[in-house]
C-alpha positions in Angstrom: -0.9 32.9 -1.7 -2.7 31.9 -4.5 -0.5 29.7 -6.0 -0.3 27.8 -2.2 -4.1 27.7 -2.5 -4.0 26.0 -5.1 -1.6 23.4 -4.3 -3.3 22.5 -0.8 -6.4 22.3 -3.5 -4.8 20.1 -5.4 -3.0 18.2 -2.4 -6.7 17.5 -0.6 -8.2 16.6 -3.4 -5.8 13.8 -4.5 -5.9 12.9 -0.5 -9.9 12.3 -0.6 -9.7 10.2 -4.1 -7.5 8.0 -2.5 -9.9 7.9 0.6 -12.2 6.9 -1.6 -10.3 4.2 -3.4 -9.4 2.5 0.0 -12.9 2.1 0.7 -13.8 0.9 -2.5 -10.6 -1.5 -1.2 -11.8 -2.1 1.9 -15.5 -3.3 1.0 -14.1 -5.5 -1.2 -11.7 -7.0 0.8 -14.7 -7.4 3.8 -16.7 -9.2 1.2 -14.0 -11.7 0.7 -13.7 -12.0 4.7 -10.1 -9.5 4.4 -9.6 -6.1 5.9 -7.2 -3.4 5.7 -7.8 -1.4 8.5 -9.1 -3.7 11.5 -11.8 -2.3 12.6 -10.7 1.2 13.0 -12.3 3.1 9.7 -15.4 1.3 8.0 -15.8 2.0 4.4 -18.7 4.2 5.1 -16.4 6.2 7.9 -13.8 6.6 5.0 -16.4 8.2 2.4 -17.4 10.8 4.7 -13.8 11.4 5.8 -13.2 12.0 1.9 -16.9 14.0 1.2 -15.8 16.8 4.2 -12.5 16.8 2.5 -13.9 17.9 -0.6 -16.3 20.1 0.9 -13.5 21.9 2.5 -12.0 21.8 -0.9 -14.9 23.5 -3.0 -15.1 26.0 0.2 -11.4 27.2 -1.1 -12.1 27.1 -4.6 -15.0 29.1 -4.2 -12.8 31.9 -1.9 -10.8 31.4 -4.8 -13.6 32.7 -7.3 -14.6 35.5 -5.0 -10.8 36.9 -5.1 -10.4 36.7 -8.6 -13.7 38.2 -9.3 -13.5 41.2 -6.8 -9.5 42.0 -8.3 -11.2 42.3 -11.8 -13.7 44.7 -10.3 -17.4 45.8 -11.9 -18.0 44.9 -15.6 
């Protein structure tokens, strides 16, 4: 379970850098009169997609924590 945790982790994480770089991709192209995605995500609409992503990623890393400190038990 662990070891599928971490994977998904990993898995969202890469997901919301590349959120990130398209919207760095898409304002760009909008300044130079282009886009990507036609009106359907903004550059702004894409950050947040990729901040709750990571969010959602520190919420299982922190889960994470929690189980590996409560296995080790009281110091």
């Amino acid at each position: 379970m662990a070891r599928m945790s971490r994977l998904l982790c990993t898995v969202l994480f890469l997901g919301a850098l590349v959120m990130v770089g398209l919207a760095i991709w898409e304002k760009l192209g909008n300044l130079i009169g282009y886009t990507l995605f036609r009106n359907t995500y903004t550059p702004g609409r894409l950050l947040e997609f990729s901040a709750v992503v990571v969010l959602f990623v520190i919420a299982l890393q922190l889960g994470e924590i929690g189980r590996s400190l409560d296995r080790k038990g009281p110091s």
